[in-house]
NULUMDREN-743102 format. One record per residue (C-alpha): z, y, x; residue in one letter. Coordinates in steps of 0.5 Angstrom, whole numbers, padded with zeros to 4 digits. Layout:
<rs>
up Z	north Y	east X	res a
...
</rs>
This chain:
<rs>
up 0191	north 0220	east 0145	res x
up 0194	north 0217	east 0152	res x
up 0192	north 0218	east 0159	res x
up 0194	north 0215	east 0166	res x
up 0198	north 0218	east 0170	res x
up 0197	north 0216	east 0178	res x
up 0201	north 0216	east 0184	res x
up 0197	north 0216	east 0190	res x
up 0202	north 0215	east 0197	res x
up 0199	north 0214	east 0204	res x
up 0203	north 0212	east 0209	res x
up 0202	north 0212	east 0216	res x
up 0205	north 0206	east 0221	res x
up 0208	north 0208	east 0227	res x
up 0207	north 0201	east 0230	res x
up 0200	north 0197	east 0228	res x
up 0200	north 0191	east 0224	res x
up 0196	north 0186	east 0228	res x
up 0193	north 0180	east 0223	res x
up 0188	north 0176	east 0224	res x
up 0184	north 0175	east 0217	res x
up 0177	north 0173	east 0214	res x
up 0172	north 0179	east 0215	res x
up 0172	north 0180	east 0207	res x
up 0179	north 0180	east 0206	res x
up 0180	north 0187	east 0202	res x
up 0187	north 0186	east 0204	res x
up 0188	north 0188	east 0196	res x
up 0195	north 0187	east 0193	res x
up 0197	north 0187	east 0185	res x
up 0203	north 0187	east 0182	res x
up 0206	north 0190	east 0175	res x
up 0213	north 0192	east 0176	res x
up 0217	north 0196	east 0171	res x
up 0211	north 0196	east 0167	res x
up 0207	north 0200	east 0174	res x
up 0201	north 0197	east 0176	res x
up 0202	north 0197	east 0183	res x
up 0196	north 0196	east 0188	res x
up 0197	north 0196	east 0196	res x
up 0192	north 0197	east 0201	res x
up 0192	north 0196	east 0208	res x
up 0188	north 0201	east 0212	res x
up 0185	north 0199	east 0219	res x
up 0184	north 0202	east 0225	res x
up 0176	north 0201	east 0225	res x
up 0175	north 0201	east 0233	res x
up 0180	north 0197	east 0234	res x
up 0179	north 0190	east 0233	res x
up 0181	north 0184	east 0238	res x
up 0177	north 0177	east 0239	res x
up 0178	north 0171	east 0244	res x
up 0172	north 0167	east 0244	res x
up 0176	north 0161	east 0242	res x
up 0178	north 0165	east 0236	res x
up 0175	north 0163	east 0228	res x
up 0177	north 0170	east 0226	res x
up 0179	north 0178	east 0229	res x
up 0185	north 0180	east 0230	res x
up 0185	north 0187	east 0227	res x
up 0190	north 0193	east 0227	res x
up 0192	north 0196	east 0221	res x
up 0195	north 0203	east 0222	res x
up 0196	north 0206	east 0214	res x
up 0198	north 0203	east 0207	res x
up 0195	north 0207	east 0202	res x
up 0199	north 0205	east 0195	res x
up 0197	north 0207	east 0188	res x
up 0203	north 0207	east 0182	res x
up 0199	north 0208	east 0175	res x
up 0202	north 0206	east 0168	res x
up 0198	north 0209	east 0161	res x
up 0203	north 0215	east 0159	res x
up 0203	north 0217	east 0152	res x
up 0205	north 0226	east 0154	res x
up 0200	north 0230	east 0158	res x
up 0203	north 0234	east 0163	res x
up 0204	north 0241	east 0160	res x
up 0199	north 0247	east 0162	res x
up 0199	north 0254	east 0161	res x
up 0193	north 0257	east 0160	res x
up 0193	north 0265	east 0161	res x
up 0188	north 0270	east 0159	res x
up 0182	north 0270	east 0162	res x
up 0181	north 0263	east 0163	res x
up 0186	north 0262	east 0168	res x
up 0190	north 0256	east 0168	res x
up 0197	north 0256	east 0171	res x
up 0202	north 0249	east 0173	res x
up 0208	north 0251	east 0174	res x
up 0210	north 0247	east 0167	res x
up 0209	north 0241	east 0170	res x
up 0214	north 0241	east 0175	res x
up 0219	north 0238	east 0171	res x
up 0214	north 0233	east 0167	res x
up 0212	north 0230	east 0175	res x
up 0220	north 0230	east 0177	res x
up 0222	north 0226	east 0171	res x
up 0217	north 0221	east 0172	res x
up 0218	north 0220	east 0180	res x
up 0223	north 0216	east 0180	res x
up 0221	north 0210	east 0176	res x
</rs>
């Protein structure tokens, strides 16, 4: 049985992106590296958005990227389960160390 592993990073700019691009453009990027499927997604600034009157398309301020690193994986990360149904991880530390790096 194999599963996804999935690595979530948010990442805030100090200094905003400024880009002028078509109002439907996800801004969506992917790739594969390394046998990663890699998506990076700029994040605007909502309330503020920039347009002159000879301009076709606003000028928006991206202030995050969020970025997602997913590949399928063959092992579960471990979990330890305790009488009385409670569940413990601290197994898994390891599991997720290994894999970080890549």
């Amino acid at each position: 049985m194999s599963f996804t592993l999935v690595a979530k990073f948010n990442i805030s700019l100090h200094v905003p992106l400024l880009l002028k691009r078509v109002d439907d453009d996800p801004l969506l990027y992917e790739v594969q590296l390394d046998g990663y499927d890699v998506s990076l997604h700029l994040i605007p600034k909502s309330d503020l958005r920039l347009k002159a009157k000879n301009n076709k398309y606003w000028t928006v301020a991206y202030t995050a990227v969020e970025i997602f690193v997913s590949k399928e994986d063959i092992e579960p990360p471990p979990i330890d389960r305790y009488p009385g149904g409670t569940i413990g991880y601290e197994t898994q530390r390891p599991y997720f160390e290994e894999r970080l790096p890549q």
